[in-house]
C-alpha positions in Angstrom: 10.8 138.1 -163.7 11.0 136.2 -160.5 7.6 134.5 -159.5 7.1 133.0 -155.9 4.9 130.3 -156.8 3.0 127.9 -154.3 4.0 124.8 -153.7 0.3 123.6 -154.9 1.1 125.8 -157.7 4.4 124.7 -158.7 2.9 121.1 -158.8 0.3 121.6 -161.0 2.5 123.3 -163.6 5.2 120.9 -163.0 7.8 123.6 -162.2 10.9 123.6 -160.0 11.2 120.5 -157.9 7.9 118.8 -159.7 10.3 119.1 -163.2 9.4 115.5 -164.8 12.0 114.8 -167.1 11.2 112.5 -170.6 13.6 112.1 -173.7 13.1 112.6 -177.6 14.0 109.2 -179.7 14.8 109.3 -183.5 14.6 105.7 -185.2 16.4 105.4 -188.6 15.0 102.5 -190.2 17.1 100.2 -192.5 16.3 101.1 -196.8 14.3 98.8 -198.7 12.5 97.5 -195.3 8.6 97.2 -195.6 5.8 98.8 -194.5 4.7 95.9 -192.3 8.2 94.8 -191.0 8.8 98.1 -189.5 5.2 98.3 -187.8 6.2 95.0 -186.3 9.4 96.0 -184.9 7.6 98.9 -183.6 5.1 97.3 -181.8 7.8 94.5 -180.2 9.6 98.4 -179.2 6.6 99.2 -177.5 6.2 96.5 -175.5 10.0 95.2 -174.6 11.9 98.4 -173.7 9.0 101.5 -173.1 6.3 99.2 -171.6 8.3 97.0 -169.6 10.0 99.7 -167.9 7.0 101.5 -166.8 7.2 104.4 -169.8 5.0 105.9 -171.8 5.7 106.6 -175.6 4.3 109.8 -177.8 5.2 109.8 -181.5 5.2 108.1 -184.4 6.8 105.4 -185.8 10.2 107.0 -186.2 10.0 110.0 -184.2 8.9 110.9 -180.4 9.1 111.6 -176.7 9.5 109.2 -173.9 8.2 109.8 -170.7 7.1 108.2 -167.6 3.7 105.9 -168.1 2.3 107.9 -165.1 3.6 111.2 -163.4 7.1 111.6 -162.6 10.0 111.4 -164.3 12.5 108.8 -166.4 15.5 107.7 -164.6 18.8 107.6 -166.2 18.6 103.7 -165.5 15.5 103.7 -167.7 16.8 105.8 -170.4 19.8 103.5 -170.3 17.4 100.4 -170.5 15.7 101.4 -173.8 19.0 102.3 -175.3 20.8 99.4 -174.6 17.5 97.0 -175.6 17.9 99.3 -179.4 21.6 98.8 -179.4 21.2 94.7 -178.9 21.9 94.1 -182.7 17.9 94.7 -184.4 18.0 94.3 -188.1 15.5 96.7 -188.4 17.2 99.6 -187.5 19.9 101.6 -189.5 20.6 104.1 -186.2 18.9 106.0 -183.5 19.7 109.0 -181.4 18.3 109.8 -177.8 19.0 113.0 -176.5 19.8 113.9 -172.9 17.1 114.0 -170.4 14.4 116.9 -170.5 11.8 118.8 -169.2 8.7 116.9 -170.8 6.3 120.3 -170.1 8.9 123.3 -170.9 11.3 121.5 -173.2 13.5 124.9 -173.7 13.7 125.1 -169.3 17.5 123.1 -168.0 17.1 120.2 -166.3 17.3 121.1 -162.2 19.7 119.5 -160.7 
């Protein structure tokens, strides 16, 4: 059912062209690593590649959503920044996966264009 919206409303429910786009991040971490190491790594994660580009991180140590640290959305550049800072050769981690960019508030909604 079609809905014609205002544009005060469409902001507050973060709808059409207020979308604000996040991504989900799975960390595989290496077997036999302790508790403590992987808390560590986590917390250097934290700060060097979602903090330092301005994100925001919701999850747990292995598993959660990155979005924007205020309102908006991530940038393929700053998707592409926390990749490539995972991919630069950490002992800590067996593999990751990040999907595609998506709506942070309707995750099942396609991303406008």
């Amino acid at each position: 059912m079609a809905t014609n919206r205002s544009r005060r409303l469409r902001k507050k429910l973060c709808v059409e062209e207020f979308q604000e786009l996040g991504f989900e991040l799975h960390l595989n971490y290496k077997e036999g690593m302790s508790a403590d190491a992987a808390m560590a790594f986590f917390e250097r994660f934290l700060v060097e590649a979602i903090e330092a580009n301005g994100l925001g991180f919701v999850g747990v140590h292995d598993y959660g959503f990155v979005c924007l640290g205020k309102r908006g959305s991530v940038s393929d550049v700053q998707r592409s920044e926390v990749e490539s800072w995972l991919q630069k050769g950490h002992d800590e981690v067996a593999s990751f996966n990040l999907s595609p960019l998506m709506d942070v508030w309707y995750p099942e909604t396609p991303v406008n264009a």
